[in-house]
C-alpha positions as CSV (number, residue, x, y, z in Angstrom):
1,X,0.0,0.0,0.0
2,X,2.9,2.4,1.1
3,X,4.7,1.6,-2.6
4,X,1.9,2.4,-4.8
5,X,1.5,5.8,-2.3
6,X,5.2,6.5,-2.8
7,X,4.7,5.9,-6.8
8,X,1.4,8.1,-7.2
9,X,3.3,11.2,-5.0
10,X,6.5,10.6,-7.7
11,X,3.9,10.8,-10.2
12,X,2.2,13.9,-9.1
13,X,5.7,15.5,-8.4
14,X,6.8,14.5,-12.2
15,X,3.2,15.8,-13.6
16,X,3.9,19.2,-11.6
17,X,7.8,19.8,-12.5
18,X,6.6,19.3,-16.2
19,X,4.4,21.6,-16.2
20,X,6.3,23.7,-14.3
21,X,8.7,23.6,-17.1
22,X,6.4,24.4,-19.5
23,X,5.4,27.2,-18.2
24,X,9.0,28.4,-17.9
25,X,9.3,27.7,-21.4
26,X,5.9,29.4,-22.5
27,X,7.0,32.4,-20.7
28,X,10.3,32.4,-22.1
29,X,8.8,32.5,-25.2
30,X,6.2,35.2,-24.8
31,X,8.7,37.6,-23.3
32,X,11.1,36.6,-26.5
33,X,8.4,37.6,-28.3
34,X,7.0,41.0,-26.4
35,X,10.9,42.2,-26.8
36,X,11.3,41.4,-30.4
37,X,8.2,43.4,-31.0
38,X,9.4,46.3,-29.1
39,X,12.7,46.2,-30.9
40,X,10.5,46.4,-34.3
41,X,8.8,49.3,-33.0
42,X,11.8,51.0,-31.8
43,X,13.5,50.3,-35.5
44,X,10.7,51.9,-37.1
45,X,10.6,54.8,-35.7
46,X,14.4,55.4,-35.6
47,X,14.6,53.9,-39.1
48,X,11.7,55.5,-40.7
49,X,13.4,58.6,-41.9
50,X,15.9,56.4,-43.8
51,X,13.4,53.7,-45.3
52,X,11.5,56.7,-46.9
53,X,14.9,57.7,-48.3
54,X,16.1,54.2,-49.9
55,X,12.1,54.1,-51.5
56,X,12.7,57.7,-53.1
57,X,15.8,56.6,-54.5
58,X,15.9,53.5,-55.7
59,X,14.7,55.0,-59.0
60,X,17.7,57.9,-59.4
61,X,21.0,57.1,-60.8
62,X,23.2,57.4,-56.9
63,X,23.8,54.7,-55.1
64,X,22.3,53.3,-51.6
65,X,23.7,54.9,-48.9
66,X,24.2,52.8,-45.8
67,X,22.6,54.7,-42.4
68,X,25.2,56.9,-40.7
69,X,25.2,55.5,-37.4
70,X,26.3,51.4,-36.3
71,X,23.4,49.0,-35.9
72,X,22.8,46.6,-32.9
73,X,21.8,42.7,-33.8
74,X,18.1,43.5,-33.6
75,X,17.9,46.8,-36.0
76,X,20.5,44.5,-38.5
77,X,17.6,41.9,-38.5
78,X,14.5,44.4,-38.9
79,X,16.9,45.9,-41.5
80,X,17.3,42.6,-43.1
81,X,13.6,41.6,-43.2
82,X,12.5,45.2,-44.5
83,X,15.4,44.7,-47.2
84,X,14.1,41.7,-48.0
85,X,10.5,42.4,-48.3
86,X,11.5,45.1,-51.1
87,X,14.2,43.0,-52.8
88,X,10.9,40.7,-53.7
89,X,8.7,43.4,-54.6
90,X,11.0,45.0,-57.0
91,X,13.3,43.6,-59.7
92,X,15.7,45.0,-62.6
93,X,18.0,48.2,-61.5
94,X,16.1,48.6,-58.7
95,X,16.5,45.1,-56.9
96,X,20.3,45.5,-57.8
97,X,20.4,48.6,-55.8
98,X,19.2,46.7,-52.8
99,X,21.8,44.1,-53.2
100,X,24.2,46.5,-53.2
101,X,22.7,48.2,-50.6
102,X,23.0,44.6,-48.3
103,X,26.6,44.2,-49.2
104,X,27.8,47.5,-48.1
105,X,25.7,46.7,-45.2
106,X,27.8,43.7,-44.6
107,X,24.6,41.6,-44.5
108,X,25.9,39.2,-47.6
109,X,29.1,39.0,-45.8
110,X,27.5,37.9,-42.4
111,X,25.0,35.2,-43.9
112,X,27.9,33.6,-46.6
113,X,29.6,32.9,-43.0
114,X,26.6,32.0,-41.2
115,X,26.5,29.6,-44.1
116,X,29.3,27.9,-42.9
117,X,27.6,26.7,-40.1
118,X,27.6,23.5,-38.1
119,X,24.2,24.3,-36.7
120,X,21.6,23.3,-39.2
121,X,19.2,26.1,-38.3
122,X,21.9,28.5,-39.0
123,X,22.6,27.2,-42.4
124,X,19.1,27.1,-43.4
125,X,18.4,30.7,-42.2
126,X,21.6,31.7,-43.9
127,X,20.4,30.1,-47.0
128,X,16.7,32.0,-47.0
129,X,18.6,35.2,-46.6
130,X,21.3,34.7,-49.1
131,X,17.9,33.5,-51.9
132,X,16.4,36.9,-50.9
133,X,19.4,38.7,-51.6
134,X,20.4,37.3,-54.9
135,X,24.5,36.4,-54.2
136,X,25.6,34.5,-56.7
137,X,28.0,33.7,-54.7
138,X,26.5,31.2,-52.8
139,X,25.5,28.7,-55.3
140,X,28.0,26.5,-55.0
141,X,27.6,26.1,-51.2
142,X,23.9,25.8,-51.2
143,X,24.5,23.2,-54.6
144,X,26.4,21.0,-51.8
145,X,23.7,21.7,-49.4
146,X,20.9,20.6,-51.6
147,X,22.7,17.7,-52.4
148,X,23.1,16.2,-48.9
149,X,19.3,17.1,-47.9
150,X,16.5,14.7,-46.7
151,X,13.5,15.5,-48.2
152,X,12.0,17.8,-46.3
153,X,9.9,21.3,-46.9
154,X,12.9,22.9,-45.8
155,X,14.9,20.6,-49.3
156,X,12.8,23.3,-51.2
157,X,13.8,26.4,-49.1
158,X,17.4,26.0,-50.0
159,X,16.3,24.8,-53.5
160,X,14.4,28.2,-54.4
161,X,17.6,30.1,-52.8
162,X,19.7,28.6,-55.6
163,X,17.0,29.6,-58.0
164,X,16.9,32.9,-57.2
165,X,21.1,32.9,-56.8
166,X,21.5,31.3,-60.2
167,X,23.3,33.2,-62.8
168,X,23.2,30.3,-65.8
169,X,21.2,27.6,-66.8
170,X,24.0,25.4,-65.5
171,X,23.2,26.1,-62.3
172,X,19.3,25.8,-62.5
173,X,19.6,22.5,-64.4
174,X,21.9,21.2,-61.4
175,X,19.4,22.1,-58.8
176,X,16.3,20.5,-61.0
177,X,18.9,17.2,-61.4
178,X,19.3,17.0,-57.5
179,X,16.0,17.9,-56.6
180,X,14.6,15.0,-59.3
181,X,16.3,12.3,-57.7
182,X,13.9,12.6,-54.6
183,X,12.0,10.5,-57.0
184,X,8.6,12.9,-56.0
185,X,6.1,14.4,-58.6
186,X,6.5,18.4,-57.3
187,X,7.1,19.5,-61.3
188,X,4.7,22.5,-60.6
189,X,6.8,23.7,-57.5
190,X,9.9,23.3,-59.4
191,X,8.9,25.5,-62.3
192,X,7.4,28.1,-59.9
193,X,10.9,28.4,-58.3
194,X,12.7,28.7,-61.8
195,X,10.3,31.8,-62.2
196,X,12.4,33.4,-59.3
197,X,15.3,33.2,-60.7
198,X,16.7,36.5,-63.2
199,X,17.5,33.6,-65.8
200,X,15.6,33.0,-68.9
201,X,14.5,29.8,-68.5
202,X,12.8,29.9,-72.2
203,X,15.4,27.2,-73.8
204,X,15.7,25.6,-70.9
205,X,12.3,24.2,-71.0
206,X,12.5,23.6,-74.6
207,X,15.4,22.0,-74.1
208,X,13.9,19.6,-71.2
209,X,10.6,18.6,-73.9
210,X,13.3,16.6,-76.1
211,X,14.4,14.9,-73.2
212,X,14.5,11.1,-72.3
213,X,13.3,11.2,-68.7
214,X,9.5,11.6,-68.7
215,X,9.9,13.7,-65.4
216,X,12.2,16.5,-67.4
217,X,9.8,16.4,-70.0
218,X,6.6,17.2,-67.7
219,X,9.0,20.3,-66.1
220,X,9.0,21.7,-69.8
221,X,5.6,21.4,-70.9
222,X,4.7,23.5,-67.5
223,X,7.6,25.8,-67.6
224,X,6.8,26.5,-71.6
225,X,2.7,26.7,-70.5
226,X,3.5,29.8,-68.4
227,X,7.0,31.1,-70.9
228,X,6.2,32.2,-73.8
229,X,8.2,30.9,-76.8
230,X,8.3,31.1,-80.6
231,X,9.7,27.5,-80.6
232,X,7.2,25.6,-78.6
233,X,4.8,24.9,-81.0
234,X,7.2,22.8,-82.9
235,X,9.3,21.8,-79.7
236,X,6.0,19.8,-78.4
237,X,4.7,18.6,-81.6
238,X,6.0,15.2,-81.8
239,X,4.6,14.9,-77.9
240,X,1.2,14.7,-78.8
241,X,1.4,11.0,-79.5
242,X,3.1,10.0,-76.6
243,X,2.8,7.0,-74.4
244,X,2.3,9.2,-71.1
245,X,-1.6,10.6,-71.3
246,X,-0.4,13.5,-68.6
247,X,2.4,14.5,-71.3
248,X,-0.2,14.3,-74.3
249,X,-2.8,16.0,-72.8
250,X,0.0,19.2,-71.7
251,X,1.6,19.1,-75.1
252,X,-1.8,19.2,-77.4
253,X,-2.8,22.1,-74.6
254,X,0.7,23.8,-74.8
255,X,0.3,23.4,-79.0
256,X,-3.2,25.0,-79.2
257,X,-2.2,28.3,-77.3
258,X,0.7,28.5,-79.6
259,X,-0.7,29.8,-82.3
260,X,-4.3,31.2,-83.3
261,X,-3.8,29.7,-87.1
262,X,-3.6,26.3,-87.0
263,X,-3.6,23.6,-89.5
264,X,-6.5,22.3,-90.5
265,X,-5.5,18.9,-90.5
266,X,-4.0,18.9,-86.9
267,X,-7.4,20.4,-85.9
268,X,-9.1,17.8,-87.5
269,X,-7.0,15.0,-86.2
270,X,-7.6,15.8,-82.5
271,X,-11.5,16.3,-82.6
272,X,-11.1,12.8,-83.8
273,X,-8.9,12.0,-80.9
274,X,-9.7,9.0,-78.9
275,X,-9.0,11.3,-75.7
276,X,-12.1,12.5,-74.7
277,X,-9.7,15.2,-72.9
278,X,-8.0,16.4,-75.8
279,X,-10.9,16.3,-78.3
280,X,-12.9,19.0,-75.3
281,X,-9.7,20.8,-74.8
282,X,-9.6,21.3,-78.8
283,X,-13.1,22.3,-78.9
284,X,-13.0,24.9,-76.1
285,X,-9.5,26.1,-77.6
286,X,-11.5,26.9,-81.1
287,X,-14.4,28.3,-79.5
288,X,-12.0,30.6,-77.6
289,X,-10.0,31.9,-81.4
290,X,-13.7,32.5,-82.6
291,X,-11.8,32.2,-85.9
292,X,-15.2,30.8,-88.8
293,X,-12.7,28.8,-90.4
294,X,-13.1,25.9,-88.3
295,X,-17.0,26.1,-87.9
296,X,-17.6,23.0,-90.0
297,X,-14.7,21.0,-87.9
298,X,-16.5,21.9,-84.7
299,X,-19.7,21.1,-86.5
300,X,-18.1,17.7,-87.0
301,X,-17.9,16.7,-83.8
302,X,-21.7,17.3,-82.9
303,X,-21.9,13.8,-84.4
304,X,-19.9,12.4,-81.4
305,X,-20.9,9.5,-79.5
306,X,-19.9,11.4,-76.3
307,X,-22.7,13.7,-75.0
308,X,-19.9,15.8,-73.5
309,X,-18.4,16.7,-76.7
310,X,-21.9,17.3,-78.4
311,X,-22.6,19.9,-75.6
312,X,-18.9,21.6,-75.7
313,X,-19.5,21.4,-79.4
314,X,-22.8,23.3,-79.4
315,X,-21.4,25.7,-76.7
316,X,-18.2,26.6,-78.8
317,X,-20.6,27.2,-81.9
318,X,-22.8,29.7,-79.9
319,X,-19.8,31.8,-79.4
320,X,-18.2,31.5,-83.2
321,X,-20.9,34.1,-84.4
322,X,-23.7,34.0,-87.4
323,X,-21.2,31.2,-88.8
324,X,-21.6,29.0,-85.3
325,X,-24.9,29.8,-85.0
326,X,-26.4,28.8,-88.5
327,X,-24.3,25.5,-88.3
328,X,-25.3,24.5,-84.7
329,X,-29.3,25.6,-86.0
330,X,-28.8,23.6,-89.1
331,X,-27.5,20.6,-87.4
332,X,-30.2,20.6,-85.2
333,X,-32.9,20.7,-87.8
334,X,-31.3,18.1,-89.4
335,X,-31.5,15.2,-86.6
336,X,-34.9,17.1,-85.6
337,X,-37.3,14.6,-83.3
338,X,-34.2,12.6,-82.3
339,X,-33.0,12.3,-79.3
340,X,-29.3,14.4,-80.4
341,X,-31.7,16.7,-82.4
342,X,-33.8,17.4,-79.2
343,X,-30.8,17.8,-77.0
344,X,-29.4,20.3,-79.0
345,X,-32.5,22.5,-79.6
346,X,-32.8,22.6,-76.0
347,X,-29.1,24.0,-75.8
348,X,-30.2,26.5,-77.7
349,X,-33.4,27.7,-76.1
350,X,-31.5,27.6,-73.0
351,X,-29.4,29.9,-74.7
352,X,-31.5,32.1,-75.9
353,X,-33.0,32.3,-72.2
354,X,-29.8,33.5,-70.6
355,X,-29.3,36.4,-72.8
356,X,-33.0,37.6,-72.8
357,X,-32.1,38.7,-69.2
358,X,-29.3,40.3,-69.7
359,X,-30.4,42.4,-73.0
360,X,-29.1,45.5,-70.6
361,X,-25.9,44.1,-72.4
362,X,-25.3,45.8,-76.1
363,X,-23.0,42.8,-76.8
364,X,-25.5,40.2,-75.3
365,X,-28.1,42.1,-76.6
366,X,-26.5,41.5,-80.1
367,X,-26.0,38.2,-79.8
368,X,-29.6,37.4,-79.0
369,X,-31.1,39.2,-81.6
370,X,-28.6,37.2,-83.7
371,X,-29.6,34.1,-82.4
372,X,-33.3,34.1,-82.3
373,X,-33.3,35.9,-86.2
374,X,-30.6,32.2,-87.1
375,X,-32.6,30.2,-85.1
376,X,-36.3,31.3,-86.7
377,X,-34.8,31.0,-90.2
378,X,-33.6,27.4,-89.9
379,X,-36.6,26.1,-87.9
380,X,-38.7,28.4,-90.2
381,X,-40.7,29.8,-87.4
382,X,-43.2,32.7,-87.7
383,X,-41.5,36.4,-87.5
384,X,-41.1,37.5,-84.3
385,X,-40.1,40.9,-82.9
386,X,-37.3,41.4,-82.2
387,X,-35.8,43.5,-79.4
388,X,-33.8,46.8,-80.7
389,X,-32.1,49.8,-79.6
């Protein structure tokens, strides 16, 4: 009986000491916390004369000048974090100014030894602040970190600090090799970290849709999706009958928006797709060009087996003008008391129903006086009137 007493009083002394110490700790904290915002407060109002002068100058043709007076750890740190705040808003001569600005600061100095660290947390702040200020520098270092990191959301904080470091393709193409052998799918997040970096990553992407590894490949077709490039077109062409439906599908997409002329015979070939993706991703690409040359190709596919297509079909029409319209009234009346031929008349009266209330519109206004005048012809309904201006 004594024993257990002994162990549950152990107990309750263990319970209170641990909360004891987290309390300590939570204070700790807080108070960390209460003095770094004071210290914030006192660097903006001591500083505030000064940050209003770097902002009215970073456009002349002078140089940064550092602050006449020596800064203590905390105002170096505001400093930093206000330096880097601007270094991401602004770019060209005036982000160079600000990196100048840091080095005569002695900030790119202090983190390129911080970087040097053999405290992890160090290295990785180091790295952050060395990304923000551009020092190119650094690469190799944070190559070699990169290399021997676990996978980790940190893996991507030191990979979008060599991005934004990088001063050649060589470099970028280093980081996407390390970060690919991770093995993940995070194609998207590497392109959006290639878009920090002051590199033109244009022939780097076009470069990576020729290559071997499927994984390179996918990291073009995005990167050339949001780059724009003469050379795409013909870069992703042979892509479109790849094995890999993700790769098709991005390089039929990425071959669409390159051009708002495109060969009749491609056009034709994938509304004949066997994709039902890339046959509705063709259809809403022509229906976007609103070019009447392919009206009789998207008339086409109103004879497809999928009702998805039929409806994308005799959407895109709608919106091709008198051309569209006549051809999707025309191929209605021609299945007319079938089932196809029913489904499409009712696209159109539901059509015609969403612009009558918005005939406020002079462009929807238009187009439903356009409609109904196609639509009574074909079905050879009586005259109606029509609403005017």
């Amino acid at each position: 009986m004594y024993t257990n007493l002994n162990a549950a009083i152990q107990a309750l002394y263990i319970i209170l000491a641990f909360n004891l110490v987290c309390v300590v700790i939570i204070y700790a904290i807080k108070l960390r916390s209460i003095r770094r915002r004071k210290g914030n407060d006192r660097f903006q109002t001591k500083f505030k004369d000064y940050l209003t002068y770097v902002q009215a100058n970073l456009d002349g043709t002078e140089p940064l000048r550092a602050p006449p007076w020596t800064m203590n750890v905390v105002e170096r740190e505001a400093m930093q974090e206000k330096l880097n705040d601007m270094m991401e808003i602004f770019s060209g001569e005036q982000r160079h100014k600000l990196v100048q600005l840091c080095l005569d600061l002695g900030l790119v100095l202090h983190h390129m030894e911080r970087l040097s660290s053999r405290t992890y947390r160090v290295k990785l702040d180091a790295a952050y602040h060395l990304g923000c200020m551009r020092v190119k520098e650094a690469v190799p270092a944070l190559l070699d970190m990169l290399k021997e990191h676990p996978l980790n959301s940190s893996l991507f904080v030191v990979a979008r600090a060599v991005a934004k470091c990088a001063t050649s393709q060589k470099e970028l193409e280093a980081m996407v090799q390390i970060l690919l052998q991770h093995n993940k799918k995070y194609y998207e997040l590497i392109v959006d970290m290639i878009a920090d970096s002051e590199v033109d990553a244009g022939s780097l992407y076009t470069g990576y849709v020729s290559h071997k590894n499927p994984a390179y490949v996918r990291i073009g077709l995005i990167g050339l999706n949001v780059h724009t490039d003469p050379a795409a077109a013909s870069a992703v062409y042979r892509l479109m009958d790849s094995e890999q439906e993700d790769i098709q599908i991005k390089a039929v997409d990425l071959y669409l928006k390159s051009s708002r002329l495109l060969p009749r015979n491609i056009v034709s070939k994938l509304l004949n797709h066997s994709n039902l993706s890339i046959r509705r991703l063709t259809i809403e690409t022509l229906a976007d060009i609103k070019n009447p040359a392919y009206v009789e190709l998207m008339r086409s596919s109103l004879n497809d087996a999928d009702q998805r297509i039929v409806y994308a079909s005799a959407k895109g029409l709608l919106r091709m003008g008198e051309e569209g319209m006549a051809a999707l009234c025309e191929s209605a009346v021609a299945v007319q008391g079938m089932e196809r031929g029913q489904f499409m008349q009712q696209l159109i009266d539901d059509e015609l129903k969403h612009l009558s209330m918005q005939l406020h519109n002079w462009d929807k206004l238009m187009q439903y006086n356009l409609l109904m005048y196609t639509y009574d012809k074909v079905f050879h309904r009586s005259k109606r009137i029509y609403r005017v201006v």
